[in-house]
C-alpha positions as CSV (number, residue, x, y, z in Angstrom):
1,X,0.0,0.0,0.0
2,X,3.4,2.4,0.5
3,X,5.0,1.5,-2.4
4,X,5.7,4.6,-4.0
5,X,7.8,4.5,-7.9
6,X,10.1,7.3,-8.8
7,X,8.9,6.5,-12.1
8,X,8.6,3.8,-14.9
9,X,10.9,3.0,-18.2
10,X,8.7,1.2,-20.9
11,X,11.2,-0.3,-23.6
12,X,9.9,-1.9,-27.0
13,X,11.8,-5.3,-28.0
14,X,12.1,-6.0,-31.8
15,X,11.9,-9.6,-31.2
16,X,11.1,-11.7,-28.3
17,X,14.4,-13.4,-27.6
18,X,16.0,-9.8,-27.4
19,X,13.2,-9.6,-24.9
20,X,13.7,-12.5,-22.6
21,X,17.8,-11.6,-22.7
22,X,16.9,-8.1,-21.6
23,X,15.2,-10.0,-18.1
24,X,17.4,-12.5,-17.8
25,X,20.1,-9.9,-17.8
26,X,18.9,-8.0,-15.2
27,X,18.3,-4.8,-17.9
28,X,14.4,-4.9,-17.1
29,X,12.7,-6.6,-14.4
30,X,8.9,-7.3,-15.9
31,X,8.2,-8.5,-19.8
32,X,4.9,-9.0,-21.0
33,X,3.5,-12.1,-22.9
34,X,7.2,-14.0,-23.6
35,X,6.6,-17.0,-26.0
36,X,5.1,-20.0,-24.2
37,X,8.4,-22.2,-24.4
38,X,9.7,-18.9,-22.5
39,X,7.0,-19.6,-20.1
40,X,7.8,-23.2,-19.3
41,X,11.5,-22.8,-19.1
42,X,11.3,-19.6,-16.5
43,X,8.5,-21.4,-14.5
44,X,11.2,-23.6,-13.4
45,X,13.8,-20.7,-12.4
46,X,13.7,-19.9,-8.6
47,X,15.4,-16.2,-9.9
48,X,11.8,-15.5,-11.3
49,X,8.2,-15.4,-11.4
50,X,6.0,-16.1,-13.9
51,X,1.9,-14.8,-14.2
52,X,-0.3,-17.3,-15.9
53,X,-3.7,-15.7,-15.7
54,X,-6.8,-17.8,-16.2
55,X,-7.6,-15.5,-19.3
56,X,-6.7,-11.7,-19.9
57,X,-9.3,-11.6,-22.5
58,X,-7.1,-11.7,-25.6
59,X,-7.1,-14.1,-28.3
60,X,-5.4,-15.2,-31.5
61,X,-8.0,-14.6,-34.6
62,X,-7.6,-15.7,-38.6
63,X,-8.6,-12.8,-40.2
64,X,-10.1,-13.8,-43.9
65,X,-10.7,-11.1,-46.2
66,X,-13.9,-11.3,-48.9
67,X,-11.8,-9.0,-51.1
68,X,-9.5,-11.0,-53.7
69,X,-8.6,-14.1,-55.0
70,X,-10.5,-17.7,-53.8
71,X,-11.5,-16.3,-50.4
72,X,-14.0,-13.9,-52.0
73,X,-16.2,-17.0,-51.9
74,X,-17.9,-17.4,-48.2
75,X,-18.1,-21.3,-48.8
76,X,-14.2,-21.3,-48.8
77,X,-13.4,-19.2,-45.9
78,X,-16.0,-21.8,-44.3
79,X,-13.9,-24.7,-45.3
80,X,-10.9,-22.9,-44.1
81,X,-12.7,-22.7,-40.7
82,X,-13.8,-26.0,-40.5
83,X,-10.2,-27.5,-41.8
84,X,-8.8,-25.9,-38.7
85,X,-7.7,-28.3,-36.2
86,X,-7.6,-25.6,-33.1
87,X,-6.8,-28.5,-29.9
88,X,-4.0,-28.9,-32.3
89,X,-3.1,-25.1,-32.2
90,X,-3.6,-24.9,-28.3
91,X,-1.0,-27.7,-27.8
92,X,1.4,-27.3,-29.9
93,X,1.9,-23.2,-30.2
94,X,0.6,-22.6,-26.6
95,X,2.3,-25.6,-25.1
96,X,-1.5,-26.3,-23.5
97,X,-1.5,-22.8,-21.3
98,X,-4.5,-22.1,-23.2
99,X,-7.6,-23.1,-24.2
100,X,-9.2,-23.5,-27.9
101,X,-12.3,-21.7,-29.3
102,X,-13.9,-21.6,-32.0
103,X,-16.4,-18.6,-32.9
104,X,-16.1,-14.9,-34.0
105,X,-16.1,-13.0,-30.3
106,X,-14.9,-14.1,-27.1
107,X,-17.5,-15.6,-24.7
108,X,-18.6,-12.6,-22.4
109,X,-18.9,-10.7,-25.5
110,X,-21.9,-9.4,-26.8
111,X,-20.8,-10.5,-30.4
112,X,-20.4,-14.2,-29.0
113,X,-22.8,-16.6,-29.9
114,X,-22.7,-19.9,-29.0
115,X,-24.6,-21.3,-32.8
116,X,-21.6,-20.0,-34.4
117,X,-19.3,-22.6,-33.0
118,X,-17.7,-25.0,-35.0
119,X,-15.8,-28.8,-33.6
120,X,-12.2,-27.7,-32.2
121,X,-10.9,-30.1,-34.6
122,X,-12.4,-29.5,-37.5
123,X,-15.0,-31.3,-39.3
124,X,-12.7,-32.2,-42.7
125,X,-15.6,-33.9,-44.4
126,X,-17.7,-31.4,-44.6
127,X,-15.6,-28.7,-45.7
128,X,-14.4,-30.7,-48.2
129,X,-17.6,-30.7,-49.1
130,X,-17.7,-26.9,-49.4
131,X,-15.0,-26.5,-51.5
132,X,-16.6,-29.0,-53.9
133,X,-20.2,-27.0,-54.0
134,X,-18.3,-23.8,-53.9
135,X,-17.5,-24.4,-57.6
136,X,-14.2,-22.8,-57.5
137,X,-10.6,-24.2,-58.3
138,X,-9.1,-24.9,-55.5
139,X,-5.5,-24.8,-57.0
140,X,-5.9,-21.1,-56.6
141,X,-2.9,-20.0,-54.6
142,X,-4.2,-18.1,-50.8
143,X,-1.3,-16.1,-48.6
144,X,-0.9,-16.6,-45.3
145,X,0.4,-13.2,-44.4
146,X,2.1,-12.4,-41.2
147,X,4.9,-10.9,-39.5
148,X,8.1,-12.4,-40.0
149,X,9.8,-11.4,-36.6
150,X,6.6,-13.3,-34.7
151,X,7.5,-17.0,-33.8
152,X,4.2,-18.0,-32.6
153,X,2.4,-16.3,-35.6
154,X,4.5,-18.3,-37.7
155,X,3.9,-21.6,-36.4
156,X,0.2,-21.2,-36.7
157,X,0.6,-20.3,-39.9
158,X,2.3,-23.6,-40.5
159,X,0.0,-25.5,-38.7
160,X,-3.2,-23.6,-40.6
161,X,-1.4,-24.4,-43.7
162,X,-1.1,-27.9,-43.1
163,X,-4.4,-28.1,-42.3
164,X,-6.1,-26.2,-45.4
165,X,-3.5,-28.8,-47.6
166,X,-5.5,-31.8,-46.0
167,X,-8.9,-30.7,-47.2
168,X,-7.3,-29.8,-51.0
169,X,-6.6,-26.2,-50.7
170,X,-3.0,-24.5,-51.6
171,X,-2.2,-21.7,-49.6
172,X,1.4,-20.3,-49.2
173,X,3.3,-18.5,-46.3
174,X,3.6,-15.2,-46.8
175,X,5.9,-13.8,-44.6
176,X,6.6,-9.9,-44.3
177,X,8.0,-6.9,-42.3
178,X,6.3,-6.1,-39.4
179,X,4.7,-2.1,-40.2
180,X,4.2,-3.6,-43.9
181,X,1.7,-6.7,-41.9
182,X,0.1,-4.0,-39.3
183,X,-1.1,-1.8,-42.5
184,X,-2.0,-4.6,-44.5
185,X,-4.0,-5.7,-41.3
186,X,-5.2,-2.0,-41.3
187,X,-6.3,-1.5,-45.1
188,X,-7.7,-5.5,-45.6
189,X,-4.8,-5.7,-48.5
190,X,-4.2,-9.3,-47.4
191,X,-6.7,-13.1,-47.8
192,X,-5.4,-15.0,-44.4
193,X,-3.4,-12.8,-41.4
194,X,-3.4,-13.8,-38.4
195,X,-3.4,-11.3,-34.9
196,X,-4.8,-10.7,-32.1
197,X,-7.8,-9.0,-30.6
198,X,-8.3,-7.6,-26.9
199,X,-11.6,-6.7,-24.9
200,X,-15.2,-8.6,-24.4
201,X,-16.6,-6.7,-27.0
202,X,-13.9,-6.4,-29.5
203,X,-14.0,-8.2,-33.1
204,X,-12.9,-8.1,-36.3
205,X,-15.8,-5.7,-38.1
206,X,-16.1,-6.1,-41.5
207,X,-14.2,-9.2,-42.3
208,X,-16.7,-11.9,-43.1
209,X,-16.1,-15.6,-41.7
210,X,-13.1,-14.7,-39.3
211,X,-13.1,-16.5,-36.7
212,X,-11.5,-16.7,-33.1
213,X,-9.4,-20.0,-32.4
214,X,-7.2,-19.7,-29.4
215,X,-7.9,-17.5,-26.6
């Protein structure tokens, strides 16, 4: 209740292994959201302590734009949501700290809405399905967009990838500078990105079909 602060020094990290070396070198003494292997490995160092919170209502989303390309079709970025295999995601990326979820808005929101959930892990029959009555060819390249300097984002991109491959689609990994992703992700200039939203009541507006996965 006394603590009193002469002050506080904020300082932006590049990449999140600059990040952790910064705390484990004594150079700053709280980091925020370290990748999950990060995590494990600091849980088991007496020299510091690690914050799991139950949820901090954040959550990685798939944002799929209507505006170019294959995607413009709703009955393939409904595939792409049912190819998804989000337990998958949750154990693998988020070393099983977090729970998978499958609509557009967090639960507590007033977007959420529990007829717009799909099986964690997929349902591979039936969007195959949708590709087939969506007419299209499904040879059609789709970019996976996302910064090149995020490890996790990556590896969900993999794993997404591998996913839409099982059910026929061929999407690519599209991997870019971070300010060129955040305007893409700004002006819709993209077909798959993945991010990250914050808040109850937050969601992406305007994007058709994207969906929450991982909160």
């Amino acid at each position: 209740e006394n603590m009193k602060l002469d002050g506080v020094n904020i300082t932006f990290f590049g990449d999140n292994a600059a990040m952790v070396a910064a705390l484990e070198a004594g150079e700053v003494d709280y980091i925020f959201r370290p990748s999950y292997d990060d995590v494990k490995r600091l849980q088991n160092n007496p020299e510091f302590k690690t914050i799991v919170p139950q949820t901090n209502q954040m959550a990685f989303i798939l944002m799929m734009s209507p505006k170019e390309g294959i995607t413009q079709n709703p009955l393939i970025r409904q595939a792409i949501n049912l190819a998804i295999n989000r337990n998958n995601i949750a154990t693998v990326v988020t070393g099983g700290f977090n729970n998978p979820i499958s609509t557009p808005a967090l639960p507590g929101s007033l977007a959420y809405s529990k007829a717009n959930e799909v099986p964690y892990e997929g349902d591979l029959v039936k969007a195959k399905e949708l590709i087939a009555k969506s007419g299209v060819d499904a040879e059609q390249v789709i970019k996976i967009t996302y910064p090149s300097n995020d490890a996790q984002f990556e590896l969900i991109c993999e794993l997404i990838a591998d996913n839409m491959k099982t059910v026929g689609l061929n999407p690519i990994l599209d991997p870019i500078e971070n300010s060129v992703y955040a305007q893409k992700r700004v002006n819709g200039e993209f077909q798959l990105l993945p991010s990250l939203i914050a808040g109850l009541n937050v969601h992406p507006a305007g994007l058709k079909d994207s969906f929450v996965f991982d909160p």
